[in-house]
C-alpha positions, 0 to 999 in steps of 0.5 A, spaced: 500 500 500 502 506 498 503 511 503 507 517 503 510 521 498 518 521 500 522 525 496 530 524 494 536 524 491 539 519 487 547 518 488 548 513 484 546 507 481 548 500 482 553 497 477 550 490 479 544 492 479 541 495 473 534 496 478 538 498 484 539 506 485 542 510 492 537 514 493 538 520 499 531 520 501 529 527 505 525 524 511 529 516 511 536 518 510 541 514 505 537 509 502 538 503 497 530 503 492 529 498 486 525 502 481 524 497 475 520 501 471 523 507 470 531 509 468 535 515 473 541 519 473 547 522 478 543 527 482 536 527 480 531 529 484 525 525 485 519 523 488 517 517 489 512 512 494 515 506 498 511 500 496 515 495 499 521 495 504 526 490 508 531 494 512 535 500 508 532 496 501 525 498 498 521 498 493 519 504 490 513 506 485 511 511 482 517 516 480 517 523 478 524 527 477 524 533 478 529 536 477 536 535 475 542 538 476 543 539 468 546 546 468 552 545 474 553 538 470 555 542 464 559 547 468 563 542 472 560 534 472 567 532 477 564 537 482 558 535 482 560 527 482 565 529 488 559 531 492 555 525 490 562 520 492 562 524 498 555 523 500 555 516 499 561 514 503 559 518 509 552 518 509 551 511 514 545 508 511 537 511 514 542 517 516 535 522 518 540 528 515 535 534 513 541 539 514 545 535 509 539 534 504 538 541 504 545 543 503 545 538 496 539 543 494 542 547 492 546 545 487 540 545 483 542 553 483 547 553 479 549 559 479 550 560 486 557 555 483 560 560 480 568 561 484 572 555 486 571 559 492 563 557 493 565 550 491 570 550 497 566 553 501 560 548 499 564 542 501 566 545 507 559 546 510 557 539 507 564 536 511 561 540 516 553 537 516 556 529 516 559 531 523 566 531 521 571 535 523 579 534 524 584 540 528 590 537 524 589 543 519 590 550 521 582 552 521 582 556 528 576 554 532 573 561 531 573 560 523 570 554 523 565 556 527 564 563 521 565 558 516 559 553 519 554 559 520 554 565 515 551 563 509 556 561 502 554 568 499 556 572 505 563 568 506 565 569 498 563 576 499 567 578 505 573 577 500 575 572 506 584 572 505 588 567 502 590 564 507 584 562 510 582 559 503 588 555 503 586 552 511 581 550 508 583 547 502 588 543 507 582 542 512 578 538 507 583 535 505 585 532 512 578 530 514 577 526 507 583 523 508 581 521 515 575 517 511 576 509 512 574 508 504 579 514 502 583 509 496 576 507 494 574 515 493 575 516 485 573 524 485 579 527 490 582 529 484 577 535 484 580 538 490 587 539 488 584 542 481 582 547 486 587 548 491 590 554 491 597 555 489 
């Protein structure tokens, strides 16, 4: 019986599984979903209907995309997998993140990417929402707190300084580097293409 529409975003599709996608679900969390009657890319976003479920795999009909991040594609795809890659690694499975589903909203304004500086900031606040942090890299305590509230917009505006932009260059790096499936990531590469000199 179908009951509520959930509404989600695909991180990727199950090589194994034609039929399999990793569904980033606004109110379950991370979770695997089987849709047999419709084909999906990297980052739509759909609302769907859970018909049957087993744990963190359910059966889902009556698809709808939404949205695709078509735009952003275009400018920068390995941006845009590096977020798909990150959120599939760090997400544990049924994670009820709404702050990280929100965040992954807005890459459907793609002109909100337009620096380096935005992605950056982006991916620190995305880091940041996993619950992730490390005081191996020089982001003083109170810039980490900056950074985590005042909206993209505003820090990119605020001109911040060099230096700070590569502390947070190194923190992003230090904090994926701590992830145990770190040698399985295949978009890192993005980081040091935009890493300051």
């Amino acid at each position: 019986m179908l009951k509520r529409k959930h509404i989600g975003i695909v991180l990727k599709k199950y090589k194994s599984n034609l039929h399999n996608y990793l569904v980033f679900d606004r109110q379950e969390g991370k979770i695997t979903c089987i849709f047999r009657d419709v084909e999906l890319v990297h980052g739509a976003l759909i609302s769907f209907y859970i018909y049957k479920r087993r744990s963190t795999v359910c059966l889902g009909k009556k698809v709808q995309v939404l949205d695709v991040p078509f735009e952003l594609a275009k400018k920068d795809i390995l941006f845009l997998h590096h977020v798909f890659e990150l959120c599939s690694y760090f997400l544990f499975f049924g994670d009820k993140s709404i702050h990280v589903f929100d965040l992954l909203m807005m890459l459907y304004c793609p002109n909100l990417f337009v620096q380096p500086l935005h992605k950056k900031i982006f991916l620190f606040k995305l880091v940041e929402a996993f619950g992730y942090y490390t005081d191996s890299a020089p982001l003083s305590l109170g810039m980490f707190y900056r950074l985590s509230s005042e909206s993209i917009d505003s820090l990119v505006n605020s001109n911040l300084h060099l230096e700070i932009e590569r502390n947070i260059d190194e923190w992003l790096s230090s904090c994926i580097k701590t992830h145990p499936c770190f040698l399985d990531f295949k978009t890192v590469h993005f980081l040091k293409k935009i890493r300051l000199p």
